[in-house]
Wavefront OBJ file of the C-alpha trace (Angstrom):
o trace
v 27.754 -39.476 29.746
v 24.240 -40.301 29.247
v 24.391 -43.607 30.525
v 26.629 -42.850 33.121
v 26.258 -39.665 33.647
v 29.956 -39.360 34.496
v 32.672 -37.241 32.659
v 36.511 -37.148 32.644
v 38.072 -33.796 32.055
v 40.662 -34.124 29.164
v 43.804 -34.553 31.473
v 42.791 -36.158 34.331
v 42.844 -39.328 35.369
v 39.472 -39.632 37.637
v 35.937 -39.087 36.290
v 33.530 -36.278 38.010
v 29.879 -37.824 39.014
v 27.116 -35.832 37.479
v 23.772 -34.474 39.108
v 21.688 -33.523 36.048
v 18.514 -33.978 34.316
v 18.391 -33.704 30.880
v 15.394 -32.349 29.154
v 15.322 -32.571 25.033
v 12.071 -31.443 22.596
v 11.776 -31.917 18.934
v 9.428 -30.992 16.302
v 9.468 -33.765 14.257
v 8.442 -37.687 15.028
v 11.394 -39.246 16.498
v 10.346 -42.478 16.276
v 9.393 -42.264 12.536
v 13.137 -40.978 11.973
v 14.565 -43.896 13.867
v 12.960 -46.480 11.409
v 13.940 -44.571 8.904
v 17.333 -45.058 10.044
v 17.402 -40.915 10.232
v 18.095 -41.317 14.029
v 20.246 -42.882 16.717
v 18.224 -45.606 18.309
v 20.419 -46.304 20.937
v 20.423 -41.757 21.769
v 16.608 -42.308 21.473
v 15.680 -45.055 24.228
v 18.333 -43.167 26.602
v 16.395 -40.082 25.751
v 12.838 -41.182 25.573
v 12.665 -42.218 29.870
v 9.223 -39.681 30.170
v 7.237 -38.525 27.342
v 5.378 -35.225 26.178
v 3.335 -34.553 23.451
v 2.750 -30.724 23.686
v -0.313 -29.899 20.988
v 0.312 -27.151 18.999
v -0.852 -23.624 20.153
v -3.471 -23.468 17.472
v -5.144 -26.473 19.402
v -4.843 -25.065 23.094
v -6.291 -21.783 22.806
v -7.239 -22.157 26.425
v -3.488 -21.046 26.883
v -3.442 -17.597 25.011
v -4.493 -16.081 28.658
v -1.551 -17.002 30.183
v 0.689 -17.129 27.721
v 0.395 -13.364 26.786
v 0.640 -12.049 30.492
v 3.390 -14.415 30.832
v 5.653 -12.517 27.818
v 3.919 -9.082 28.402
v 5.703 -8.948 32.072
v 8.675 -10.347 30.796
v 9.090 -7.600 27.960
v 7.535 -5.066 30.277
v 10.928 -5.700 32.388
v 13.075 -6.002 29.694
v 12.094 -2.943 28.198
v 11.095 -1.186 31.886
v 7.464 -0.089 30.821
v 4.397 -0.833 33.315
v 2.318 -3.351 31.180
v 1.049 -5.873 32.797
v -1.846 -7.179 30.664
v -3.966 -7.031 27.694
v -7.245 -6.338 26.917
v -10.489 -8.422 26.140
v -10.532 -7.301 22.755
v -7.085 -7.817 21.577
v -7.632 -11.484 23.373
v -10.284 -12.271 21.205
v -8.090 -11.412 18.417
v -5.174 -13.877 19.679
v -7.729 -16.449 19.976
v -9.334 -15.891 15.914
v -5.775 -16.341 14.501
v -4.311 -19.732 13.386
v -0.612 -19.530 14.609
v 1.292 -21.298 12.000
v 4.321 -20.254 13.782
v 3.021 -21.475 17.483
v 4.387 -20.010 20.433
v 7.247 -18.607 19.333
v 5.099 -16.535 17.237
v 2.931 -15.321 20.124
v 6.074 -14.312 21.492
v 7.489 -12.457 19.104
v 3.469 -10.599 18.794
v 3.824 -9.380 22.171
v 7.711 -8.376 22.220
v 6.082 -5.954 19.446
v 3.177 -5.163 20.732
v 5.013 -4.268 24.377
v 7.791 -2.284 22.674
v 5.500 0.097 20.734
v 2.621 0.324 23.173
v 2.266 2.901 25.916
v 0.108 2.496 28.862
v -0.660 -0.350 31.332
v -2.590 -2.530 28.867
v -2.022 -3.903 25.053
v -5.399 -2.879 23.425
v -7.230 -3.112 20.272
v -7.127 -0.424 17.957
v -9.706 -0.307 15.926
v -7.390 2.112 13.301
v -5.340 -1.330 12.885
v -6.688 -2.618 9.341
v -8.425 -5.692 9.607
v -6.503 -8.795 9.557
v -3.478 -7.050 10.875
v -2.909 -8.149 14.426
v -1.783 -10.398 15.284
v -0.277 -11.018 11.531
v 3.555 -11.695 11.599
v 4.846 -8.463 10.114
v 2.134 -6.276 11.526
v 1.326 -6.395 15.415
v -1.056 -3.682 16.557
v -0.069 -0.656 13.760
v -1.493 2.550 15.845
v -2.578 4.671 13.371
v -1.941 7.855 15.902
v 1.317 6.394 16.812
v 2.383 5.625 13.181
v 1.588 9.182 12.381
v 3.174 11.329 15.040
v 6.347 9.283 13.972
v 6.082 9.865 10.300
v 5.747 13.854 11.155
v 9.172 14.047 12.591
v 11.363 12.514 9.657
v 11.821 13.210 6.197
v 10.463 12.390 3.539
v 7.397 11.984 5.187
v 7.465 15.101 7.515
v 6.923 16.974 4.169
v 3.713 14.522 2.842
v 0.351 16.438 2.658
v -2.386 14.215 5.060
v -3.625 12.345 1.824
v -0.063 11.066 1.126
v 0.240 10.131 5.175
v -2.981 8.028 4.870
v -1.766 6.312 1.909
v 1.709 5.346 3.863
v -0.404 4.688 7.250
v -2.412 1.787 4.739
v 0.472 0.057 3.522
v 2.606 -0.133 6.513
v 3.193 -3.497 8.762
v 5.636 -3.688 11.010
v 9.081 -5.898 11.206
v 11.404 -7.049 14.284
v 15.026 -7.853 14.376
v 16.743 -9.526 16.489
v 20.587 -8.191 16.907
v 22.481 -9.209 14.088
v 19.971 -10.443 11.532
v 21.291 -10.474 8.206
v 17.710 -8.282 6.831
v 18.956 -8.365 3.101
v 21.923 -9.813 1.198
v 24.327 -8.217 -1.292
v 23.592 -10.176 -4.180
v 20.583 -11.700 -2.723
v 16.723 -10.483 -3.645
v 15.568 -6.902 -4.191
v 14.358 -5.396 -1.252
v 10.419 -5.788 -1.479
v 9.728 -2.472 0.840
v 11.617 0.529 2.278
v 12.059 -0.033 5.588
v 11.845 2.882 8.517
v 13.389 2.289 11.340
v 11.881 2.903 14.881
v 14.020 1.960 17.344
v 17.244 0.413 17.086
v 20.068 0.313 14.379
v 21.633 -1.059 11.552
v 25.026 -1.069 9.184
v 25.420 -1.079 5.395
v 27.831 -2.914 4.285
v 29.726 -3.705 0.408
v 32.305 -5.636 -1.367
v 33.424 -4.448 -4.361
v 33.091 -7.911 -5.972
v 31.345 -11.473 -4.990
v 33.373 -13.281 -2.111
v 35.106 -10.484 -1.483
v 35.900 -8.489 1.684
v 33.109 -5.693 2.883
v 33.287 -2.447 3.737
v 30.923 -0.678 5.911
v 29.643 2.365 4.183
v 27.345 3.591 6.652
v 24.912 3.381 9.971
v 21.297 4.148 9.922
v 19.389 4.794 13.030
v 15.619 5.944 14.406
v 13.954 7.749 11.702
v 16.637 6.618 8.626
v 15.034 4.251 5.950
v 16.586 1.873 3.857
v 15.785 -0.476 0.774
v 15.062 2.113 -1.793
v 17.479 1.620 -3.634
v 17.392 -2.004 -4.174
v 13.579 -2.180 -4.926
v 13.493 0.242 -7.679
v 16.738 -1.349 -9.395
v 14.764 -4.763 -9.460
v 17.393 -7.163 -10.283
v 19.090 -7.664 -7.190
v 20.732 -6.321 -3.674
v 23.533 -4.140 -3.906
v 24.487 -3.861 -0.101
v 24.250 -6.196 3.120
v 22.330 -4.839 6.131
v 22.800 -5.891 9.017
v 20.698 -5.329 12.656
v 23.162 -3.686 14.929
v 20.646 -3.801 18.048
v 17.243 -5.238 18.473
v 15.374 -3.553 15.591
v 11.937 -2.239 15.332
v 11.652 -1.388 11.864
v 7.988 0.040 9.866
v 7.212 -1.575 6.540
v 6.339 0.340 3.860
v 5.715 -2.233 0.812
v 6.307 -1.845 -2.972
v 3.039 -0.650 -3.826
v 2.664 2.061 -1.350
v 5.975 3.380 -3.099
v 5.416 3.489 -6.052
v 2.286 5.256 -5.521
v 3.967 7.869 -3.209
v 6.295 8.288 -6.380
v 3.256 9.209 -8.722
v 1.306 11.311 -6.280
v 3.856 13.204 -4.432
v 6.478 15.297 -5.572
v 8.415 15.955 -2.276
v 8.452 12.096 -1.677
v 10.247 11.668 -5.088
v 12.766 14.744 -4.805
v 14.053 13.351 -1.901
v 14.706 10.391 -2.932
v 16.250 11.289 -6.386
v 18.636 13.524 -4.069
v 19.245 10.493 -1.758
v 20.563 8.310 -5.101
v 23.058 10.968 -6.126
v 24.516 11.119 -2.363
v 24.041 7.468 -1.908
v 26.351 6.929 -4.922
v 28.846 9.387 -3.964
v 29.375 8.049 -0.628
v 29.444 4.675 -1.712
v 32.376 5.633 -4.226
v 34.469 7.404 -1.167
v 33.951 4.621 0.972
v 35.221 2.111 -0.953
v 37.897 4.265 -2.446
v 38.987 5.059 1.556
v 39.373 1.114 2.227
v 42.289 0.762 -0.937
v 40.055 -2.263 -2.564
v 40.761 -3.527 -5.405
v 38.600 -1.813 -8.372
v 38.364 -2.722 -11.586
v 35.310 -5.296 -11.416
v 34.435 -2.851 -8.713
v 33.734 -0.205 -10.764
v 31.271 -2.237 -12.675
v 29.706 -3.532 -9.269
v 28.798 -0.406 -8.072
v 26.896 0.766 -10.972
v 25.643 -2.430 -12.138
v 21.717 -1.199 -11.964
v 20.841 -0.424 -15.768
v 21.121 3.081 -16.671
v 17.155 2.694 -18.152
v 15.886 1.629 -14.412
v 16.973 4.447 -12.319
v 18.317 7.814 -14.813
v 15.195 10.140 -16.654
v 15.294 11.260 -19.866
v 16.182 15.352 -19.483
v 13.490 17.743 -18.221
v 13.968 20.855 -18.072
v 11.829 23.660 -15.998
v 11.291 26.986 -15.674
v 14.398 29.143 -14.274
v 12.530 30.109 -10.956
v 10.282 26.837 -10.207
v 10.706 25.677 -6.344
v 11.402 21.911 -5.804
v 8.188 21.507 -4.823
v 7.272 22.425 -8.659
v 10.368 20.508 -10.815
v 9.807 17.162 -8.636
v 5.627 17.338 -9.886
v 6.786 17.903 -13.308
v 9.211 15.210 -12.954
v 6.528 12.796 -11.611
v 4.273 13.987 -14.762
v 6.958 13.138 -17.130
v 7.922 9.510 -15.622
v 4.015 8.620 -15.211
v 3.831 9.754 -19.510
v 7.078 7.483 -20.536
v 5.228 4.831 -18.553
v 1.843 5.157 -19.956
v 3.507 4.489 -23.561
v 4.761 1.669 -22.152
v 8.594 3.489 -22.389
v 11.143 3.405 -19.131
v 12.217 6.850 -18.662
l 1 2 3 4 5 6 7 8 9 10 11 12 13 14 15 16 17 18 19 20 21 22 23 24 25 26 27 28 29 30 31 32 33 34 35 36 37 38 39 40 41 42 43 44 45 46 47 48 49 50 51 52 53 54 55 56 57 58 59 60 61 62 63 64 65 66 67 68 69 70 71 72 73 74 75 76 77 78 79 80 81 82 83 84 85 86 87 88 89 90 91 92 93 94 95 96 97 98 99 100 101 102 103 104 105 106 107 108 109 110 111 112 113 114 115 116 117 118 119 120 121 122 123 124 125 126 127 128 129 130 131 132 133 134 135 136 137 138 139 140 141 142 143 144 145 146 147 148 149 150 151 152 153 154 155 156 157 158 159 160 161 162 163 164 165 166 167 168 169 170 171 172 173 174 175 176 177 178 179 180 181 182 183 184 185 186 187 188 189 190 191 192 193 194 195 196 197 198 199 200 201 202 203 204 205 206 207 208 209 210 211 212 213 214 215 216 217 218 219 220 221 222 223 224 225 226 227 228 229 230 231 232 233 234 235 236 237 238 239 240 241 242 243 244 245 246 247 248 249 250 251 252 253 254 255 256 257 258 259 260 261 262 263 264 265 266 267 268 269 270 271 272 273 274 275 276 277 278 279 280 281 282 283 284 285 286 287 288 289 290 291 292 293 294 295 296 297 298 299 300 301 302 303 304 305 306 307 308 309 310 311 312 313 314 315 316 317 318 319 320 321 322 323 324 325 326 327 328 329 330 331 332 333 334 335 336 337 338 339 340 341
């Protein structure tokens, strides 16, 4: 086809002429590959009629301008906002980072930065942490932004300011395309819990390795998910999956385990997410007729020692408020004697 550029429809007997120009790109030396016997020389000189070497983006920051205006419009339409540019400031900052992952990176930046911005302009906030935009997982956090979305689900809804500064610090910010596999049964721990802001994802189980999954539940705006996973340490129970394009906040280990010591609403909340996470997981799987028996194991494989306290008992009247402090008291003293609780 390439030589002729004439093709014969499986069936026929007469061959259909061809008006086409073929354009190819690689990342990687072709002609090293084709001494190395890695590549087709004869697909190579029928390839290689006009040449270009496109520098990286790191090396053509002359581009940034036009680049960014050329993805802010087209996310501005995708999305139907009224962006059209971005400002000086937030330029500069394009043009002081090293973009390992070139322009695909730059797009993804501004996808981000258009989805969660409002107004006619992507700007600099100076209440983004230095260093965070245009970083991969964290384009243009808006402390303001970040905040009015935190008030409106739980846990964080119930966090005193102090505990909404500390999450505001340790955020970044993730996007998913539509079906990205974001962790694994049997893969990694989660390293964060992850809130979603727009979008949607599935949870999904099998009852042993290889086997068939179950979906065991849907999480959308204002849901989190990864808990779990990063306080049981060994490994990923359940497969999520991106339903839709996913915009999803990033709250990493540290920032949760200090939200565990400091606040006592952010721990009774998730305590009482475990117990109905575990109960629904059971029905679920029980509803689909799977076969149990290494199943049983599977869905309480976590060690006892990692996620149960030893009993603690309070006063008949104390609110949840006061049993989930006392609760945080007694894990931070089993972990000071170097004990799990």
């Amino acid at each position: 086809m390439l030589e002729d550029q004439e093709i014969r429809p499986v069936g026929s007997a007469q061959d259909i002429k061809l008006d086409l120009l073929i354009i190819s790109s690689s990342n990687v030396d072709l002609d090293q590959l084709v001494k190395a016997g890695k590549f087709r020389e004869d697909l190579y000189q029928r390839l290689m009629v006009v040449t270009l070497k496109l520098p990286p983006l790191r090396d053509r920051k002359d581009d940034l301008p036009l680049l960014a205006r050329f993805f802010i419009k087209r996310y501005a339409r995708e999305f139907g906002k009224t962006m059209q540019d971005i400002a000086p400031a937030a330029l500069e900052r394009l043009r002081d980072y090293g973009w390992p992952g070139n322009v695909r990176e730059l797009r993804n930046i501004i996808e981000r930065a258009v989805l969660i911005a409002d107004g006619d302009v992507i700007e600099d906030r100076p209440s983004s942490p230095p260093g965070t935009f245009p970083a991969p997982r964290s384009a243009m956090i808006i402390y303001e932004e970040v905040i009015a979305f935190l008030k409106k689900i739980p846990p964080f809804q119930f966090l005193d300011p102090q505990a909404l500064e500390l999450v505001v610090g340790n955020l970044s910010m993730e996007f998913y395309p539509r079906d990205t596999i974001i962790l694994k049964q049997y893969g990694p721990p989660s390293d964060s819990v992850r809130i979603i802001k727009k979008g949607s994802v599935k949870v999904l189980m099998a009852a042993e390795f290889g086997g068939e999954e179950v979906v065991i539940d849907y999480k959308g705006e204002g849901d989190t998910f990864g808990f779990l996973s990063l306080i049981g340490k060994d490994k990923q129970r359940t497969t999520v999956v991106a339903i839709d394009d996913t915009l999803c906040y990033i709250l990493n280990k540290e920032g949760v385990h200090k939200l565990l010591e400091i606040s006592p609403a952010f721990t009774e909340y998730y305590m009482s997410y475990l117990s109905r996470y575990v109960d629904r997981t059971y029905q679920e799987m029980y509803g689909k007729s799977l076969s149990y028996g290494s199943g049983d194991r599977f869905l309480f494989t976590t060690p006892v020692e990692d996620l149960a306290v030893a009993p603690i008992t309070v006063r008949e009247k104390a609110s949840i408020r006061e049993a989930a402090r006392i609760m945080v008291e007694k894990k931070n003293q089993f972990s000071h004697r170097g004990q799990r609780p």
